[in-house]
C-alpha positions in Angstrom: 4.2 1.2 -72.6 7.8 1.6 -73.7 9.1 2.5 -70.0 7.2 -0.9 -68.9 8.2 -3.1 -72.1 11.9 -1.7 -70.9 11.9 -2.6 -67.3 10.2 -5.9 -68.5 13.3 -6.2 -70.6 15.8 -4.8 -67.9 14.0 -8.1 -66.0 14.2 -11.1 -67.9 18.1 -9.7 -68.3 18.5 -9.8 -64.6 17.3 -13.3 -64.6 20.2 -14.5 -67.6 22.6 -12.7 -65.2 21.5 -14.4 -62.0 22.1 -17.7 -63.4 25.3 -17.0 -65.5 26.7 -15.5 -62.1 25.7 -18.9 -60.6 27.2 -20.9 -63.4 30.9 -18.6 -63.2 30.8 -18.8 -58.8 30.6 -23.1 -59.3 33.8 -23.0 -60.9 35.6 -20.0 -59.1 35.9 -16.8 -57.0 37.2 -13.5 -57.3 38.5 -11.8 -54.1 38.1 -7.9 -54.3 39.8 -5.9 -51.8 40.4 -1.3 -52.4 43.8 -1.7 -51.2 46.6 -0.7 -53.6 49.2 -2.7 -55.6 52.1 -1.1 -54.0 50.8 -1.8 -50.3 49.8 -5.7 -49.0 46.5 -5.9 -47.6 46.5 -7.2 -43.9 45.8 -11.1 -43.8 44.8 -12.2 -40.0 43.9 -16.0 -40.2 42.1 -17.8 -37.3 40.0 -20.7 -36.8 36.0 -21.2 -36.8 33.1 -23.6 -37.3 30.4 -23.3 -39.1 27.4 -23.5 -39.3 26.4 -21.7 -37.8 27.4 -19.2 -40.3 27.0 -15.9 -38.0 30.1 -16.9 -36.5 31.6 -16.1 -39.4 30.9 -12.2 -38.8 31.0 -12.6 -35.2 35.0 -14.2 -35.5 35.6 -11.1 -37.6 34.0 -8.7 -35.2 36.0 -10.2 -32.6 39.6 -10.6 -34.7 39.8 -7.6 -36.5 39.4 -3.7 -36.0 36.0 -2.9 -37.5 32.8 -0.8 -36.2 30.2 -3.4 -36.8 27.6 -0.9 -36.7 29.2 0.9 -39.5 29.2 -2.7 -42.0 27.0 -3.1 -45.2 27.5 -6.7 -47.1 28.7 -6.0 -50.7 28.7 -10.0 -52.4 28.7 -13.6 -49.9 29.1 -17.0 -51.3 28.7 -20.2 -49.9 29.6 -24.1 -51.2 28.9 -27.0 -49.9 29.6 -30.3 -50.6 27.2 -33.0 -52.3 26.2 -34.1 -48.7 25.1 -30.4 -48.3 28.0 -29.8 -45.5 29.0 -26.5 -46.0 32.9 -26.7 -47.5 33.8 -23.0 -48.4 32.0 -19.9 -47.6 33.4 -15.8 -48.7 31.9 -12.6 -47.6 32.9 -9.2 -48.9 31.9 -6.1 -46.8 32.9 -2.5 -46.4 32.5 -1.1 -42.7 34.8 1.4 -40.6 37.7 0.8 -38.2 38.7 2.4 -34.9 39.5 5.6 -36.7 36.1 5.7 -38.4 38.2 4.6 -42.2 36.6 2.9 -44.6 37.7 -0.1 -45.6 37.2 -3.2 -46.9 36.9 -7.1 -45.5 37.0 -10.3 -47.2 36.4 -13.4 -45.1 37.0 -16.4 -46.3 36.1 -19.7 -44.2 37.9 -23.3 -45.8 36.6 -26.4 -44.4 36.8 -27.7 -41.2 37.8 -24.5 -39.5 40.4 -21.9 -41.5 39.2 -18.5 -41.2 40.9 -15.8 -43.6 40.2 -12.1 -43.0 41.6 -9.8 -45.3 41.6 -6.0 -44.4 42.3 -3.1 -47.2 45.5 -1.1 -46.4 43.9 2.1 -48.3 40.4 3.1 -47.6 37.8 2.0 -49.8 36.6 4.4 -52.9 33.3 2.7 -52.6 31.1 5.2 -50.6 28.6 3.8 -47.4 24.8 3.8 -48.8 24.1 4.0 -44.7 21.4 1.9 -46.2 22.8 -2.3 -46.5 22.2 -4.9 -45.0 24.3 -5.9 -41.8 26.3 -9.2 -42.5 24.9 -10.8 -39.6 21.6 -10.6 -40.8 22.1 -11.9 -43.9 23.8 -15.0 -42.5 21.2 -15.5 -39.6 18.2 -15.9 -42.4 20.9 -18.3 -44.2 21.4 -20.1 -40.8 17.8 -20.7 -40.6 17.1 -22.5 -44.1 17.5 -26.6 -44.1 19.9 -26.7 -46.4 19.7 -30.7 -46.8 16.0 -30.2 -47.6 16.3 -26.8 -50.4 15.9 -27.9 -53.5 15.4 -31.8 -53.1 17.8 -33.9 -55.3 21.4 -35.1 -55.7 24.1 -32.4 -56.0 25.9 -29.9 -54.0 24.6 -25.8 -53.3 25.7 -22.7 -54.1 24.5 -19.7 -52.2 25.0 -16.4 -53.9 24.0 -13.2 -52.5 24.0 -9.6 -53.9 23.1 -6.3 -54.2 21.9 -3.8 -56.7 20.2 -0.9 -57.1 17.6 0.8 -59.6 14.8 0.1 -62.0 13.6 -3.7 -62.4 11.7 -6.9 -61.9 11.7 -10.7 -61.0 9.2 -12.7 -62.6 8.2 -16.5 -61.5 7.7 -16.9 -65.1 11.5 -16.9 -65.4 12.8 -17.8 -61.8 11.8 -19.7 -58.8 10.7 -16.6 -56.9 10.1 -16.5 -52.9 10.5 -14.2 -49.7 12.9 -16.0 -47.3 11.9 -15.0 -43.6 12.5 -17.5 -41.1 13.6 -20.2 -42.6 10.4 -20.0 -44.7 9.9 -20.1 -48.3 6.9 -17.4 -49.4 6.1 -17.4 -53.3 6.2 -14.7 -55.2 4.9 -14.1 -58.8 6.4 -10.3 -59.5 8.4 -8.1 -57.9 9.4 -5.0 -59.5 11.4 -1.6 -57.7 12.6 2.0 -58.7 15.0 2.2 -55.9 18.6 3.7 -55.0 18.8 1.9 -52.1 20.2 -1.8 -52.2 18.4 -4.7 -52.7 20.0 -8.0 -51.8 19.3 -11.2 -53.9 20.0 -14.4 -52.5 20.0 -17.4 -55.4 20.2 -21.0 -54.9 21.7 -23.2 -57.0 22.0 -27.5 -57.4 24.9 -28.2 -59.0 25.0 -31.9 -60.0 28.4 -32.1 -61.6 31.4 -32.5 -59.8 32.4 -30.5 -63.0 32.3 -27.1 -64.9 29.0 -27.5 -67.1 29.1 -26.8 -71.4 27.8 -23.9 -72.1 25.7 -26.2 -74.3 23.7 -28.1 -71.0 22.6 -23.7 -70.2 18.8 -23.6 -71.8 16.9 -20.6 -71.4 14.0 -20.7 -69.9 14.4 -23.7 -68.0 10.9 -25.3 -67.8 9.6 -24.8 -64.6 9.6 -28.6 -63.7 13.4 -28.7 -64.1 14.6 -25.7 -62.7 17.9 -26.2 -60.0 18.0 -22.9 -58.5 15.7 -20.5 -56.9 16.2 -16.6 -56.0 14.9 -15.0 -52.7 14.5 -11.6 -51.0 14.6 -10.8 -47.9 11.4 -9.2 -46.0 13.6 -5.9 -45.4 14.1 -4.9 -49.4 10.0 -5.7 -50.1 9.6 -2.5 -48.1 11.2 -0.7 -51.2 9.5 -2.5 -53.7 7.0 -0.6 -56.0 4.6 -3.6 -56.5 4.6 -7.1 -55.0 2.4 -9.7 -56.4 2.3 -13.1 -54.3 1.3 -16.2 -56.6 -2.6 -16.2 -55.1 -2.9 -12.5 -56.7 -3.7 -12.1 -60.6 -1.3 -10.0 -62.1 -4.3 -7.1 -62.6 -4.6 -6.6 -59.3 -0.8 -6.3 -57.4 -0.5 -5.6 -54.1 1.3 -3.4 -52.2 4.7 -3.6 -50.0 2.6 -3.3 -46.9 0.2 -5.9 -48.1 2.8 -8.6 -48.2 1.3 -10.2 -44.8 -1.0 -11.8 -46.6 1.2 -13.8 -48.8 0.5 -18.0 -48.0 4.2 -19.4 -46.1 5.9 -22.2 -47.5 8.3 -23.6 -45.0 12.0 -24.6 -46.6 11.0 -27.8 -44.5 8.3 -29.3 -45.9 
């Protein structure tokens, strides 16, 4: 009972986190790079257009010396403006160059068509999992959602995705919970995981002010009803989930990874 009233705990803490990292990425962003203070990173700076936003990767691929089969995505960010055009979009991943170093790469994409790519000079500390998600494949299942249709209403988006590893649990009683596949939209009630490997989180925010919100507008929970942001995982991290319970399934009775299937699609158009 105390192991699952702590990853219960370890939950609902993920969920503040979630939306305070939403809150802090509307009014800024920090660009990480492993290289060291007495050494500039490389900056190459070319142009591209997105959406869609694989050609943010594919610029990089294509610009600077990197094995894109080596690549795992660390954090991405995406703004857009209040007519949902996307005006700002950052990436951070660590992959391998030429002579199999790790590094790491910041792209960062300013509206209409700046592309920054920033290459460590030292070799990253952070080690490869050999177990991430590509960058491309990430952006592909963001290409695919209707971003003028996501969360009807007036205000601009922010996309935030990340990754973590360990114990704990997502809750729809908390969060707008869903498995994005497609373009699609599939609810989810509970998710929970044990795992070392990473698990990427993609949350969706409205942002209605052209402005930084008071801490005292940040209610928690946010009724259901009123909620402006939704979290989503992606179909390959529900392989490494220890329980998955779709919104059709009483909590008593969870189903399994490989049952997920069976979970009723809700299309981001509709």
């Amino acid at each position: 009972m105390k192991n699952s009233r702590s990853i219960r705990e370890k939950g609902v803490l993920r969920t503040i986190t979630l939306v305070l990292v939403l809150l802090i990425t509307a009014c800024a962003v920090v660009i990480w790079h492993a290289g060291g203070e007495d050494e500039e990173p490389s900056v190459r700076t070319v142009t591209a257009t997105i959406p869609p936003f694989a050609n943010l990767w594919e610029r990089t691929v294509a610009t600077v010396d990197v094995q894109n089969s080596s690549v795992e995505l660390i954090d991405l960010w995406i703004r857009t403006d209040f007519n949902r055009s996307p005006t700002f979009a950052w990436l951070n991943v660590i992959g391998r160059d030429g002579d199999s170093v790790s590094r790491s790469y910041d792209i960062q994409w300013h509206a209409p068509g700046r592309l920054d790519i920033i290459v460590s000079s030292k070799p990253v500390e952070t080690p490869f999992s050999g177990k991430g998600c590509n960058p491309m494949y990430v952006l592909e299942q963001i290409d695919q959602v209707d971003l003028a249709k996501v969360l009807p209403g007036d205000g601009r988006l922010d996309i935030s995705v990340m990754n973590d590893r360990g114990s704990f649990q997502y809750e729809d009683r908390f969060i707008d919970l869903y498995l994005l596949e497609n373009g699609s939209f599939t609810p989810l009630k509970r998710v929970a995981y044990s795992t070392d490997k990473p698990v990427y989180t993609i949350a969706i925010a409205r942002i209605e002010s052209s402005g930084s919100e008071s801490s005292e507008s940040v209610v928690y929970p946010i009724p259901k009803e009123q909620r402006s942001y939704l979290v989503a995982l992606l179909p390959p991290d529900l392989t490494k989930a220890d329980e998955i319970v779709p919104v059709t399934v009483a909590s008593s009775t969870p189903s399994t990874a490989s049952s997920r299937s069976v979970l009723p699609a809700m299309t981001a158009t509709s």
